[in-house]
C-alpha positions as CSV (number, residue, x, y, z in Angstrom):
1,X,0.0,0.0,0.0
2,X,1.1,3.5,-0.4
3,X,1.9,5.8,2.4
4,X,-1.1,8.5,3.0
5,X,-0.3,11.8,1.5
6,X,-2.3,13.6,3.9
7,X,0.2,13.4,7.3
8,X,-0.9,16.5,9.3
9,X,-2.3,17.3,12.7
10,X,-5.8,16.2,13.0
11,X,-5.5,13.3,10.4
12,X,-7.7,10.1,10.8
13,X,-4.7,7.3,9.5
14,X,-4.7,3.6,10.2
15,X,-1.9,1.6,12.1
16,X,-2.5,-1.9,10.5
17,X,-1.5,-5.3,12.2
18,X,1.7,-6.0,13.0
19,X,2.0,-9.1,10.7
20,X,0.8,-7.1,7.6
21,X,3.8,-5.0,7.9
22,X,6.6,-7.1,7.8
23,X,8.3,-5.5,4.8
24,X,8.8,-3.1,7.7
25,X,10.7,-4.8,10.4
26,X,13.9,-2.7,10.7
27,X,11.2,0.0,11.3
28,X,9.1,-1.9,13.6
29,X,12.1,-2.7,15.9
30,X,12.7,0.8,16.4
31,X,9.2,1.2,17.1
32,X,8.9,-1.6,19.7
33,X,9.0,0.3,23.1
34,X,6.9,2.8,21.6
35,X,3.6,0.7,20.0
36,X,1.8,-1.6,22.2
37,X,0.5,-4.8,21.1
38,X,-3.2,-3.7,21.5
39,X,-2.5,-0.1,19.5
40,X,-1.8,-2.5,16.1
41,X,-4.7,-2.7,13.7
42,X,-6.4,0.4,15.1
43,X,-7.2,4.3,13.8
44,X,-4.7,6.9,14.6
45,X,-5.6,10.3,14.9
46,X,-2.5,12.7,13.9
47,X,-1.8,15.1,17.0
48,X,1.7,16.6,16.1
49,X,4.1,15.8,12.9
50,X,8.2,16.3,13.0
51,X,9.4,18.7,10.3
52,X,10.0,16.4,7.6
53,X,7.0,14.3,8.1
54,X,9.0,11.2,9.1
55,X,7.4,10.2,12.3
56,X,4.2,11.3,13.9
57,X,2.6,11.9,17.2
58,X,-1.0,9.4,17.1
59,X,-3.5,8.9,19.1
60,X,-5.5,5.8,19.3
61,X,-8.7,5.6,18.1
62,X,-10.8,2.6,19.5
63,X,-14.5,1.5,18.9
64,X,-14.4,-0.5,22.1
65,X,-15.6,-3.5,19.6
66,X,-18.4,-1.3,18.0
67,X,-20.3,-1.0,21.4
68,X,-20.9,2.3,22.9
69,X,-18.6,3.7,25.6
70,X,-21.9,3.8,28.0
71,X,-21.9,-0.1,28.1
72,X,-18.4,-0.6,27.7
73,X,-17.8,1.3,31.4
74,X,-21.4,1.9,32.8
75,X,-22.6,3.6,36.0
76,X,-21.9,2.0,39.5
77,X,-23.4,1.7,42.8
78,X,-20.5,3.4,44.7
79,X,-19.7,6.3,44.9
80,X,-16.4,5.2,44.8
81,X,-16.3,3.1,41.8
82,X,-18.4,4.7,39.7
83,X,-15.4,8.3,40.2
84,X,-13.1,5.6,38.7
85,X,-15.6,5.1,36.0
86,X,-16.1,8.7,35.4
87,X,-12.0,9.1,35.2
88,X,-11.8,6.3,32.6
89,X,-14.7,7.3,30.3
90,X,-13.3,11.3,30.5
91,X,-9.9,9.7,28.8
92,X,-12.3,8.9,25.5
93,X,-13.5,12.0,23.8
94,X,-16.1,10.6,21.0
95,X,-16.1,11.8,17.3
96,X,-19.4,12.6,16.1
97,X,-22.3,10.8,15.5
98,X,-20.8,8.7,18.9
99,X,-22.4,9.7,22.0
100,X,-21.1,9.8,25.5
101,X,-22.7,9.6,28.4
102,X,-20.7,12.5,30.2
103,X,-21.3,16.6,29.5
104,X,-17.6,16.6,27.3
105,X,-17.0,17.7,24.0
106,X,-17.9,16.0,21.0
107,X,-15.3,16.2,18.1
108,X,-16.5,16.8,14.7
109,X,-14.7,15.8,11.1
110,X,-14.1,18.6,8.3
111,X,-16.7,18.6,5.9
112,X,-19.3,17.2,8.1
113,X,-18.0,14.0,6.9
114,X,-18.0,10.4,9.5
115,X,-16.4,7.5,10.1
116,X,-17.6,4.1,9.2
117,X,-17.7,3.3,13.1
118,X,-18.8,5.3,16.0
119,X,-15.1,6.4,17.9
120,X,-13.5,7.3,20.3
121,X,-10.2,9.2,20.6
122,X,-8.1,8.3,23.5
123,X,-6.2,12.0,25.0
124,X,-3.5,10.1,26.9
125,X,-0.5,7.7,26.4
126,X,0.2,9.1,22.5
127,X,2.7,7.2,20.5
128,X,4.9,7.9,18.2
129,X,5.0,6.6,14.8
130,X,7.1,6.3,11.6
131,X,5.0,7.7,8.4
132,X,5.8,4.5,6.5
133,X,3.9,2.5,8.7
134,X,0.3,4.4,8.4
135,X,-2.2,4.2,5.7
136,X,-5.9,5.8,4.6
137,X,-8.9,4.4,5.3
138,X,-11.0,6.4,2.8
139,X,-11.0,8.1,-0.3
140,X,-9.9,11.3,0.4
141,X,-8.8,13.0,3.8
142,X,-10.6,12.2,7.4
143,X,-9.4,15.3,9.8
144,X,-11.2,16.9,12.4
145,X,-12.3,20.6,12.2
146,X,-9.8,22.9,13.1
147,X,-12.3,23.7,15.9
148,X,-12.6,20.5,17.1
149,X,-8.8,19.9,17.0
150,X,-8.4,22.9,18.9
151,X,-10.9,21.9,21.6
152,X,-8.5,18.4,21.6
153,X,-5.3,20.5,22.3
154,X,-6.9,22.0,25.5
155,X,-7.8,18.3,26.8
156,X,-5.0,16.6,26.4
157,X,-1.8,17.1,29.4
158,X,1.0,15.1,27.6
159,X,4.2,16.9,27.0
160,X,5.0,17.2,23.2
161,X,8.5,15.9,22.0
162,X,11.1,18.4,20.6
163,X,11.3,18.6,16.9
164,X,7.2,17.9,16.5
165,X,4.8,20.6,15.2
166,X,0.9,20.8,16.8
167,X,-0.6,23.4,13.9
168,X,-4.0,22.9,13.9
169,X,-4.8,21.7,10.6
170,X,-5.6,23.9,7.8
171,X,-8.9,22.6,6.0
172,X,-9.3,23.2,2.1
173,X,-12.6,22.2,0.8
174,X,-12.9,22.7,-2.7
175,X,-9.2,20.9,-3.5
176,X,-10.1,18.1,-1.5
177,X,-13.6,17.7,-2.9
178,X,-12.4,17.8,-6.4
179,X,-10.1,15.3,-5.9
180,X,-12.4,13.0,-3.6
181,X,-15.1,13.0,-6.4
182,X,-12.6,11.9,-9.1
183,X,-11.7,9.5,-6.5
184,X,-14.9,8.4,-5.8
185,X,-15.5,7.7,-9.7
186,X,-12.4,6.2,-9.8
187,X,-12.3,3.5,-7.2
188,X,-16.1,2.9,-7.9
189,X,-15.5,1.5,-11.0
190,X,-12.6,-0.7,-10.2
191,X,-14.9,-2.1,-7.2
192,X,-17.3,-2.5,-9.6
193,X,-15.2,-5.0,-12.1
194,X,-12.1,-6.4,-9.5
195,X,-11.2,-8.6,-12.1
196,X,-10.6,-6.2,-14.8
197,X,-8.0,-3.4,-15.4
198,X,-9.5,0.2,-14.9
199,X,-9.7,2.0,-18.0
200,X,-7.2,5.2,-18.2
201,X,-8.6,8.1,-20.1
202,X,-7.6,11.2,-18.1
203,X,-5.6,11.6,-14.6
204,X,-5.1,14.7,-12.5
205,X,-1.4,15.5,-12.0
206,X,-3.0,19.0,-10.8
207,X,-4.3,16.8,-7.4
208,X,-1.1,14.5,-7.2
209,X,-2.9,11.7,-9.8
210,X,-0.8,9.7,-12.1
211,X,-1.3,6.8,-14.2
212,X,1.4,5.1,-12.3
213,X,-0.1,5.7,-9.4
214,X,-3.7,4.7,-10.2
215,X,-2.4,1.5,-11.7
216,X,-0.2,1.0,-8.4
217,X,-3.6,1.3,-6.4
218,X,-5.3,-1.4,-8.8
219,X,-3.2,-4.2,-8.3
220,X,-3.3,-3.2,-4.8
221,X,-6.8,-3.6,-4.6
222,X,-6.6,-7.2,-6.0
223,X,-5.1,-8.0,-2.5
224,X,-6.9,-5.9,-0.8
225,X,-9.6,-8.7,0.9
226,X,-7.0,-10.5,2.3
227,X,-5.7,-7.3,4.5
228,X,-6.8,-6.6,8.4
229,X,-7.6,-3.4,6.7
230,X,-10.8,-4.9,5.0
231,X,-12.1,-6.7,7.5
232,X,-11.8,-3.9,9.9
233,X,-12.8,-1.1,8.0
234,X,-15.8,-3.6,6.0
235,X,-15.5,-1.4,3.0
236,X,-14.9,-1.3,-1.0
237,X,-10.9,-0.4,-1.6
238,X,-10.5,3.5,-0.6
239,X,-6.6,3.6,-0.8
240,X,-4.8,6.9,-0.6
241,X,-3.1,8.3,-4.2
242,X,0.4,9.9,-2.8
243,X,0.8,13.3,-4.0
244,X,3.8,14.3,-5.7
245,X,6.4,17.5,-5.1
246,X,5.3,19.7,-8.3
247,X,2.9,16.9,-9.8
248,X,2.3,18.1,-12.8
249,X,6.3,18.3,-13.8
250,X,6.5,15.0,-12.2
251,X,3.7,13.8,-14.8
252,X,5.6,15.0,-17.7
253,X,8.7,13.8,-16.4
254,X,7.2,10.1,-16.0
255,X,6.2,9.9,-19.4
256,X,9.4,11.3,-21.2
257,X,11.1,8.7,-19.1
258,X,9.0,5.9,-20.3
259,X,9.1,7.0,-24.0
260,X,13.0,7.2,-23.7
261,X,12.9,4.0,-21.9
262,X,10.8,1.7,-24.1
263,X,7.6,0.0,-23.1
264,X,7.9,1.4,-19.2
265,X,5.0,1.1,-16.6
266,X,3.8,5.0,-17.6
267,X,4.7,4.4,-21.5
268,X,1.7,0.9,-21.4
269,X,-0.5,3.2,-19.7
270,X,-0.6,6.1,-21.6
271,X,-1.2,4.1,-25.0
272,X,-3.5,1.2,-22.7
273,X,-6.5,2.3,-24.8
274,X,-4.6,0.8,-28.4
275,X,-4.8,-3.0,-29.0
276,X,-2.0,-5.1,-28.2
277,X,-0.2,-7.2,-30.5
278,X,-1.7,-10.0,-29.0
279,X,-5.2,-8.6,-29.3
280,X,-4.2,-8.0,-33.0
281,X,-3.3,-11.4,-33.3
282,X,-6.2,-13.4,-31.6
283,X,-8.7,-11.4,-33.2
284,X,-7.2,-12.0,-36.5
285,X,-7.4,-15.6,-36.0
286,X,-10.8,-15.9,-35.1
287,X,-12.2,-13.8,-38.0
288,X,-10.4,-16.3,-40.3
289,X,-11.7,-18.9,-38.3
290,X,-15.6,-17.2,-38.7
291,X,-14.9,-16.7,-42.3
292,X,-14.1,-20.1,-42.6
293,X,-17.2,-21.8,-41.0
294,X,-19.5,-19.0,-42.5
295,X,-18.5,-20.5,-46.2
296,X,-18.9,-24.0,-44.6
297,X,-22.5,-23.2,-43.4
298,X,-23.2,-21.8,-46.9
299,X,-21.7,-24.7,-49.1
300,X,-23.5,-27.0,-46.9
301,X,-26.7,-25.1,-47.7
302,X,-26.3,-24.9,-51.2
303,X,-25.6,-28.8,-51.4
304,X,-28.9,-29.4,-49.6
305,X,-30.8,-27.0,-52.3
306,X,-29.0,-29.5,-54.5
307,X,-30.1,-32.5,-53.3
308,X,-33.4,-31.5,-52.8
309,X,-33.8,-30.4,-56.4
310,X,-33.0,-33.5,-57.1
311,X,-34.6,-35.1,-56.0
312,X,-38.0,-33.4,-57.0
313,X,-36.8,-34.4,-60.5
């Protein structure tokens, strides 16, 4: 999978499983003291990002296995026990439609968009973790308002680490709509026909899309059922599309390099509309082989005429 394009503060990511990212152990050893086992194969929310977008500062999201925060940790008799349950449910703010039972704050996602699953953010014990490691969920961004992400920086009582920035994130509707309808289009019809290769008639360098990258995404999506990511998200393929430095010079770049280079990844996609040679040469065979039973069919008729003639005679 390709690694999100949208790391910033107030990101909705995913940490997948630990065994679906073994390609990354050398990053994952350095991350072992840092990621519990029960943070794998959970929702990150982004809270701070160092200044070359290496390594972030996450917080876990958790649906407390779909079922509301009230009945995960309800009321007590005590006074006593039911302070402890006040102090543990205070540690979950919910993003909206979730409820709580408690007078807090209610997060809220740009756009008035939601998550698939009613969750929670947990505002203590953040972790850090390497960019490689994350990926989307959805087609297009999931970040909270910067509102909401504001109200989350006056909860939270963690120290920051040196060298991470906390900017509340800036929001910018109209480029991420564009580019989440072509999305939308996009992965709708792969979803629809899995088994076939998507057709290529236009991309959008000016959003960070490329051929490449679209055809990178589509073979990605023929393994996508067998992920953690599918079975915990319970949704058609959404990946990212990573956006390029410059994209539209990287565009033109990509497909001077692949008409220099021969028949390259960009340079098949670009002429993917023309019939291969192999096409050319299976459809030559089988109109020689309908020519050939069409004046079979049409001798065997006229030799019946014959013989019927005949044998009126």
């Amino acid at each position: 999978m390709s690694i999100p394009a949208d790391v910033k503060a107030g990101s909705i990511l995913f940490l997948p499983k630990k065994d679906d990212l073994r390609l990354y152990s050398d990053v994952l050893a350095s991350n072992t003291e840092s990621i519990e086992k029960g943070q794998y194969n959970h929702p990150v929310l982004i809270f701070a990002v160092n200044h070359d977008k290496t390594r972030v500062l996450a917080l876990i999201l958790t649906t407390f296995g779909n079922t509301p925060i009230s009945t995960k940790f309800p009321d007590r008799e005590t006074p006593r026990s039911n302070a402890n349950i006040l102090r543990i449910r205070r540690l979950y703010l919910p993003i909206y439609p979730a409820e709580h039972p408690d007078p807090l704050i209610s997060l809220h996602l740009a756009d008035d968009l939601t998550l698939n699953r009613n969750s929670y953010v947990k505002i203590e014990t953040p972790v850090i973790l390497e960019t490689r490691l994350l990926r989307s969920l959805y087609v297009g961004p999931r970040r909270l308002k910067t509102r909401s992400f504001k109200e989350l920086q006056s909860q939270v009582q963690f120290q920051i680490p040196d060298g991470f920035s906390i900017t509340a994130p800036v929001v910018s509707p109209v480029a991420d709509v564009a580019r989440t309808q072509y999305l939308n289009r996009l992965y709708s019809a792969i979803n629809e026909r899995p088994t076939q290769r998507p057709s290529y008639t236009d991309t959008l360098p000016q959003h960070g899309i490329t051929t490449s990258d679209i055809l990178r995404q589509y073979h990605e999506r023929l393994r996508y059922q067998s992920t953690t990511q599918s079975s915990v998200v319970r949704t058609p393929y959404t990946p990212p599309i990573t956006h390029d430095p410059a994209p539209a010079a990287v565009y033109r770049t990509r497909v001077s390099e692949a008409e220099e280079g021969g028949e390259g990844e960009t340079d098949t996609l670009l002429r993917s509309r023309a019939p291969h040679g192999i096409d050319l040469f299976i459809t030559f065979i089988g109109l020689i082989v309908f020519v050939g039973l069409l004046g079979f069919l049409v001798f065997g008729v006229v030799r019946l005429v014959g013989w019927i003639l005949s044998w009126f005679r």
